[in-house]
C-alpha positions as CSV (number, residue, x, y, z in Angstrom):
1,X,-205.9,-64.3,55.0
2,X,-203.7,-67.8,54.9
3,X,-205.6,-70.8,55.9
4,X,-203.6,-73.6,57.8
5,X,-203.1,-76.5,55.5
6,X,-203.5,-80.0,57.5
7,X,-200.0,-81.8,58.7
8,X,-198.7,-84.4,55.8
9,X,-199.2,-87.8,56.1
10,X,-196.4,-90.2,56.7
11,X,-195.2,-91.3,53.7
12,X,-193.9,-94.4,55.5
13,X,-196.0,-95.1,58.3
14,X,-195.2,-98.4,58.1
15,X,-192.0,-98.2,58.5
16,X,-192.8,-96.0,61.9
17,X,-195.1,-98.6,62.9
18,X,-192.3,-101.6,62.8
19,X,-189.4,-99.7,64.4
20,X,-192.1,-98.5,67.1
21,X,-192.7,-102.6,67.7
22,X,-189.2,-103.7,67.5
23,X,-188.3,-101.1,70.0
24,X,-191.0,-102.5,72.2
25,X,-190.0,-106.1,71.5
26,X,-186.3,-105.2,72.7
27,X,-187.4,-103.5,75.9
28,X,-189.6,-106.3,76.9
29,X,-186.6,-108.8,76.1
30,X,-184.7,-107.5,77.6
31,X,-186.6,-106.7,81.4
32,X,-188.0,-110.6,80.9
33,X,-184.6,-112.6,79.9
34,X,-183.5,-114.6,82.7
35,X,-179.7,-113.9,84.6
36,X,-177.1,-116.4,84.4
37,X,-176.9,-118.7,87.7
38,X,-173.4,-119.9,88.4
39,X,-172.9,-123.4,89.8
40,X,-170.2,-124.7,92.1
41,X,-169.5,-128.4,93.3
42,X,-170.0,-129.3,97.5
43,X,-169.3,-125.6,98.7
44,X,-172.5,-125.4,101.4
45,X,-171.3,-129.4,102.8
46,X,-167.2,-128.2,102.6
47,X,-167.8,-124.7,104.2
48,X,-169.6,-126.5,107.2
49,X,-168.4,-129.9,107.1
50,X,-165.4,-129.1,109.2
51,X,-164.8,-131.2,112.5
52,X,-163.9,-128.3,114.2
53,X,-163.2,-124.5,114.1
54,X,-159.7,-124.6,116.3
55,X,-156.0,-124.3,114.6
56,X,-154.7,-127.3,113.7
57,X,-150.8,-127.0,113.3
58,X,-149.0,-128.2,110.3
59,X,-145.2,-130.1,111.6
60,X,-142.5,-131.4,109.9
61,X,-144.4,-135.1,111.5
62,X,-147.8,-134.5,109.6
63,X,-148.2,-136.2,106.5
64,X,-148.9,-134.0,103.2
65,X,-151.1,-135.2,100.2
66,X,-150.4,-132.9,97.5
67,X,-153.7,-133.6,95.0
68,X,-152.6,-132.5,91.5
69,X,-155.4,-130.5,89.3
70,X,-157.4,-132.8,87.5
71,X,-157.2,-133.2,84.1
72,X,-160.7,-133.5,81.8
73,X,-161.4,-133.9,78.3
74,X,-160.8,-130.4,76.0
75,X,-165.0,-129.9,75.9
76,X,-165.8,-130.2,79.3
77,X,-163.0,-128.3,80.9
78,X,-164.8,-125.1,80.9
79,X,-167.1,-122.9,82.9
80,X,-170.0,-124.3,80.6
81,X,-172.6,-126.6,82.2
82,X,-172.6,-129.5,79.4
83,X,-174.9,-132.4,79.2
84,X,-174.7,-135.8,76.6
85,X,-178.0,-136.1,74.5
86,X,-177.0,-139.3,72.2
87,X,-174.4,-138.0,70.5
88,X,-174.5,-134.5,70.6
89,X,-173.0,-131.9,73.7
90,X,-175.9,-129.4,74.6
91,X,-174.5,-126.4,76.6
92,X,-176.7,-125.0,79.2
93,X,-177.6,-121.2,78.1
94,X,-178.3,-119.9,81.5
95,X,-176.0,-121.8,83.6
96,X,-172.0,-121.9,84.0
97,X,-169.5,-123.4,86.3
98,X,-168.4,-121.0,89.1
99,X,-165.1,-121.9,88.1
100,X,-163.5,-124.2,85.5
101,X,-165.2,-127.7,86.1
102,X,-160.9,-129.1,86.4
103,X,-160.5,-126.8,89.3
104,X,-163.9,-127.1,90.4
105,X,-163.7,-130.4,90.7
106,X,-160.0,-130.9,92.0
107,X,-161.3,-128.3,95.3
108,X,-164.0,-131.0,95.9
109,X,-161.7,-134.0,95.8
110,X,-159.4,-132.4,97.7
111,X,-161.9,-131.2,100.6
112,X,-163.2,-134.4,100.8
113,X,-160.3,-136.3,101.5
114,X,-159.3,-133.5,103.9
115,X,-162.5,-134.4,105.6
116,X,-161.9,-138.5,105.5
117,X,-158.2,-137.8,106.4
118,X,-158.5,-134.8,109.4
119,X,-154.9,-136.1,110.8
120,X,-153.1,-135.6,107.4
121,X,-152.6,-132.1,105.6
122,X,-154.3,-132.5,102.3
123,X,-153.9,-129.2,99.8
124,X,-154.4,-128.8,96.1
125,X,-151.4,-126.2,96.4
126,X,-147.3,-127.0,95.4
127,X,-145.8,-127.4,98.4
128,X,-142.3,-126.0,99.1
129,X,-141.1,-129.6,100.2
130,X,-141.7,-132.8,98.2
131,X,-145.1,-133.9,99.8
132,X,-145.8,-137.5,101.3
133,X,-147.8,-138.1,98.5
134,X,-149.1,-137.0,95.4
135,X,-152.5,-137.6,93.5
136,X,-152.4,-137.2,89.5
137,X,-155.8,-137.5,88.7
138,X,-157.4,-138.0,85.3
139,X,-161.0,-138.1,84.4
140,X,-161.6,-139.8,80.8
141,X,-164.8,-139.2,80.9
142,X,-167.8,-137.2,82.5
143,X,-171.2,-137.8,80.7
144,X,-174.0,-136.2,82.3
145,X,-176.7,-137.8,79.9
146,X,-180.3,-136.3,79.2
147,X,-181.6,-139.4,79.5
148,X,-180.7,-139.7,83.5
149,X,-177.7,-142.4,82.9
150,X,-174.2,-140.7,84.0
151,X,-171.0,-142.3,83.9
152,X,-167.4,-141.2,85.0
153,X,-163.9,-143.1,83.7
154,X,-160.9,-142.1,85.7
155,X,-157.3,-143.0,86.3
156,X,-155.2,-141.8,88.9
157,X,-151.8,-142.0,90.4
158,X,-150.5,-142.1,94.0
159,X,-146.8,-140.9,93.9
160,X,-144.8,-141.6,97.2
161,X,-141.9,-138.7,98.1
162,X,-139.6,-142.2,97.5
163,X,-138.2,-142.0,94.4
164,X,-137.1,-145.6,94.9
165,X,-140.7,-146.5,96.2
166,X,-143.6,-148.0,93.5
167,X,-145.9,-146.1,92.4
168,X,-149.7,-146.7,93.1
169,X,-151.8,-146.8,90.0
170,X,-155.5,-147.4,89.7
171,X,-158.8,-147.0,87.4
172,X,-162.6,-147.2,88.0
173,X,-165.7,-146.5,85.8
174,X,-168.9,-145.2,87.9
175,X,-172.0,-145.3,86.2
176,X,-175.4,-143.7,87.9
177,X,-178.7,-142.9,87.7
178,X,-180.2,-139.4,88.6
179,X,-182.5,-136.4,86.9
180,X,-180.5,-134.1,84.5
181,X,-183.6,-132.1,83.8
182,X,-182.2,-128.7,85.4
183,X,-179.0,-127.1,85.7
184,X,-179.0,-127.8,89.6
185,X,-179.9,-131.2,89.1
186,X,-176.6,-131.9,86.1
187,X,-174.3,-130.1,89.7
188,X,-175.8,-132.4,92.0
189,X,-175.1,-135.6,89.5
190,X,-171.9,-134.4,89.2
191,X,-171.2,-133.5,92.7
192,X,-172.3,-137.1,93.2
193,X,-169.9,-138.8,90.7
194,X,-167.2,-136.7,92.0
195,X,-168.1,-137.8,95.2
196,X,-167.8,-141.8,94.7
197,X,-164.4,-141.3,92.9
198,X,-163.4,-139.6,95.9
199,X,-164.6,-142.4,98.1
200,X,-162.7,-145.1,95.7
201,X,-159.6,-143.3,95.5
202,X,-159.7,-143.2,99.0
203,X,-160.5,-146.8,99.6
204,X,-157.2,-147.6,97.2
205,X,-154.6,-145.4,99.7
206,X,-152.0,-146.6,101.1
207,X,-153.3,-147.4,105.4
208,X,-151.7,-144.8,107.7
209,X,-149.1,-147.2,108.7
210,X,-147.2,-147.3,105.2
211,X,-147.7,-144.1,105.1
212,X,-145.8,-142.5,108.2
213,X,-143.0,-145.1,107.5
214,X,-142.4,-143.3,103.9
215,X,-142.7,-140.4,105.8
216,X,-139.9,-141.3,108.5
217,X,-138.1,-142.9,105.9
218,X,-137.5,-139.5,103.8
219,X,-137.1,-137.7,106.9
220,X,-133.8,-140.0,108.1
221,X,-132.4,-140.0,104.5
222,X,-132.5,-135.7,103.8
């Protein structure tokens, strides 16, 4: 009668042992890593920052400010949340842009001047006609530091429909303090920069005066 010989060993049970752990090691990776959070500049404040819910109809009288997309450095003009540490550009792991930060930040521009301006027809679209005015924007520079000191260059241009007319041409440098220790807290410094640019480029526009005269002016001459 046959006896039963026991089971052989493993001759690697090490081996069995490692790829058991690593299989472990993946699974709880991958149930603990966080999900990406996507960022985007002013959308609760413009979604309810309207002065009212009624049409508002566009005629041939309404002034049109046709704001250009904004041109950024190469690095920044991304969906990746950057931030300055001395001289190196860390890029957030778990956060992006909603959008790229140019068009992110040319939506924001252009809502807030739609809110300052509720009597003029402000888009960030081309326009079938030549618009009153147009805004060429260009941000130099957009440092979110580490160390809670943010700056912003930019230059921009207001173009009157006039060919003949001058064009308006002006630069500011912002520089702000604020905590860049979260993802949230780099949008809100930015939202905040974008904000004072806003309010600057707006301070340097033409008054509404000037402005319906170019209007009229275009109108009688076409």
């Amino acid at each position: 009668m046959k006896t039963r010989q026991p089971a052989a060993p493993s001759r690697h049970p090490s081996l069995r042992a490692a790829g058991g752990l690593m299989l472990c090691a993946a699974m709880l990776s991958a149930c603990s890593s966080a999900p990406v959070r996507f960022y985007t500049l002013g959308a609760p404040a413009v979604a309810v920052g309207a002065q009212t819910t009624a049409t508002t109809p566009i005629t041939d009288s309404t002034p049109v400010i046709e704001v250009e997309r904004a041109r950024l450095p190469d690095y920044l003009d991304s969906q990746d949340i950057m931030v300055r540490n001395g001289h190196e550009i860390e890029r957030s792991g778990l956060g992006r842009w909603a959008s790229r930060l140019s068009v992110g930040a040319t939506d924001l521009i252009t809502a807030r001047l739609a809110q300052k301006w509720p009597d003029l027809f402000v888009t960030d679209q081309p326009q079938p006609d030549r618009p009153t005015w147009r805004l060429q924007l260009n941000i130099s520079r957009l440092d979110v530091s580490r160390d809670g000191q943010s700056a912003l260059n930019a230059d921009w241009a207001i173009i009157p429909q006039d060919p003949r007319a001058s064009i308006l041409r002006n630069r500011t440098t912002i520089v702000t303090n604020g905590n860049t220790a979260s993802n949230a807290n780099i949008a809100s410094v930015t939202e905040n920069l974008l904000n004072e640019l806003t309010s600057r480029i707006e301070a340097s526009w033409p008054g509404p005066g000037q402005t319906a005269a170019t209007s009229q002016h275009h109108r009688s001459h076409s």
